[in-house]
C-alpha positions in Angstrom: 185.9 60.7 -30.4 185.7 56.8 -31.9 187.4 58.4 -34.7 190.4 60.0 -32.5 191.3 56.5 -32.0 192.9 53.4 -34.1 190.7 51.0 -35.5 191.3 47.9 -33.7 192.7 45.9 -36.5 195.3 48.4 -37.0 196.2 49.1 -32.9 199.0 45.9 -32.3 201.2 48.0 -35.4 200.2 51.7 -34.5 199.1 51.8 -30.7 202.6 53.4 -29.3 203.1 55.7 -31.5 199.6 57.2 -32.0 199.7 57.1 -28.0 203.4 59.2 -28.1 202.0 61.3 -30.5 199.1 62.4 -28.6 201.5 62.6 -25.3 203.3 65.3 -27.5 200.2 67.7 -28.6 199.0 67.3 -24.8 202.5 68.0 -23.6 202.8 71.1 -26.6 199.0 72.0 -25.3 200.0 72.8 -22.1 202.8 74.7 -22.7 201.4 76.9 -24.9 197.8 77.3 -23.0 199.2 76.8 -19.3 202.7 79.1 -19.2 201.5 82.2 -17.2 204.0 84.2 -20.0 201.6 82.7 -22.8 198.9 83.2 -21.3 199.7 87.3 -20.9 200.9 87.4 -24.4 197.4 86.2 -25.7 195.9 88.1 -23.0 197.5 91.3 -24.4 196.6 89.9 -27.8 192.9 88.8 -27.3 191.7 89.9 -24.0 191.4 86.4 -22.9 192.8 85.1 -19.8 192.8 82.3 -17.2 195.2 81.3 -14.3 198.8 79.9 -15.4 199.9 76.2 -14.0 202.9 75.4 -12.0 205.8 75.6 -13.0 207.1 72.3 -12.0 203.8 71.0 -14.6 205.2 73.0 -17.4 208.6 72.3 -17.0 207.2 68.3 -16.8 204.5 68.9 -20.2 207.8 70.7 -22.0 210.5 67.7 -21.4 208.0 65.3 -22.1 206.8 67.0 -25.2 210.2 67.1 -26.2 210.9 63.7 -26.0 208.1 62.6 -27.7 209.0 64.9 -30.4 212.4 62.8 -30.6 210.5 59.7 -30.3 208.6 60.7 -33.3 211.5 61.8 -35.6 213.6 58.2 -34.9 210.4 56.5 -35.7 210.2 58.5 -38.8 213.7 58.1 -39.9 214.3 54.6 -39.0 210.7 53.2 -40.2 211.0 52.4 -43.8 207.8 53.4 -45.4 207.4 56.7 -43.5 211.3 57.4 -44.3 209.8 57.2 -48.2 207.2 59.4 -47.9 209.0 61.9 -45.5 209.9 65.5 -47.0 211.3 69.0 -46.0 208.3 70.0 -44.8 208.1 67.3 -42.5 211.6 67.3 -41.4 211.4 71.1 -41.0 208.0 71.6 -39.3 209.7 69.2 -36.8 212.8 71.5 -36.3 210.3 74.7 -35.8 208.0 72.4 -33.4 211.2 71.7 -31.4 213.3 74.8 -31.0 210.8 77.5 -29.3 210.2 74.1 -26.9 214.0 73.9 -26.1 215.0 77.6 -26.1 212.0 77.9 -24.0 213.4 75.7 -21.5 216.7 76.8 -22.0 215.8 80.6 -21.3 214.0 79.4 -18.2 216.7 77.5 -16.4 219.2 80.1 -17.7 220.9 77.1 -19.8 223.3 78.1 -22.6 223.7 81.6 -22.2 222.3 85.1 -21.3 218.4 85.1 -20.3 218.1 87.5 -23.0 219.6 85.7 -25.8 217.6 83.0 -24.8 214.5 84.6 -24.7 214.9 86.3 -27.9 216.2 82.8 -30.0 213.0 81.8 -28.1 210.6 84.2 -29.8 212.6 84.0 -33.0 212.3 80.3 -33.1 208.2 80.9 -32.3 207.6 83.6 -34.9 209.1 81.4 -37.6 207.5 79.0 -36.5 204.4 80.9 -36.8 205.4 82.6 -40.1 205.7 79.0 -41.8 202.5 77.3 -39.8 199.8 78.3 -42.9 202.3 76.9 -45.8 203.0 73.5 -44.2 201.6 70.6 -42.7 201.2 72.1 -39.5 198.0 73.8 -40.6 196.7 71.0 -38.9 196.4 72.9 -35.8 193.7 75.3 -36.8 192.5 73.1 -40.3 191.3 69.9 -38.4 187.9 71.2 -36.9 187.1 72.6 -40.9 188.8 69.1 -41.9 186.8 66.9 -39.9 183.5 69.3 -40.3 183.6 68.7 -44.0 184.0 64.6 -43.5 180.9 64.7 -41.7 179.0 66.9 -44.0 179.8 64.6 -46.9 179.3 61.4 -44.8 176.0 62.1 -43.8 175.0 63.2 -47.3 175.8 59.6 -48.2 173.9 58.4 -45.6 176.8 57.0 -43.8 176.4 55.3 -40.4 178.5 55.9 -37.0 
């Protein structure tokens, strides 16, 4: 867990925005995980299932998700160095991180049009999502626990300290 964190001498320049960013993955977490819709779509999928949260906590973990994920895309576009080494991929892993959030929430509250539509931009928006998750840099969300498995293995082979 020390390593989930800044090192101190880096924290006065990257504190916020490593704290926004893990507001949005917690936010994103319990959407995905906590939506009693979700949760019957991996249930039908996996067999797993566990008891939804409110909605009033979803509808809270959604907005705030989705601001971060704004937060996150000024600071990319307005901070020079990360405006270098920004890409597509970065730029559109954003967009399909954003749009099943906001048509989720749109469908919901009935904002924008039928529920229908809604729901179906919604799963649109997710399955591309999805379909574009293993070629990008959003791998990250199943790579990590390999990534940071691998780290250790070779840290401790090199008789590296904690």
């Amino acid at each position: 867990f020390t390593r989930m964190w800044p090192r101190r001498e880096f924290r006065p320049r990257i504190l916020h925005w490593e704290a926004v960013s893990y507001v949005f993955h917690i936010g994103l977490a319990v959407v995905i995980l906590g939506l009693v819709p979700h949760i019957l779509l991996i249930r039908d999928i996996t067999g797993l299932s566990w008891p939804g949260l409110p909605t009033g906590v979803i509808t809270f973990a959604a907005g705030v998700a989705l601001i971060s994920l704004l937060a996150l895309l000024a600071h990319r576009a307005t901070h020079p160095v990360l405006r270098q080494i920004s890409n597509f991929d970065d730029y559109f892993s954003w967009l399909l991180v954003f749009t099943p959030l906001l048509t989720g929430l749109m469908a919901y509250y009935h904002l924008g049009g039928r529920y229908e539509d809604l729901l179906a931009l919604h799963m649109l928006s997710a399955e591309l999502l999805l379909a574009w998750l293993p070629f990008s840099k959003l791998a990250h969300t199943v790579l990590f626990a390999f990534s940071r498995g691998v780290t250790g293995t070779i840290y401790s082979r090199r008789g590296a300290r904690i």
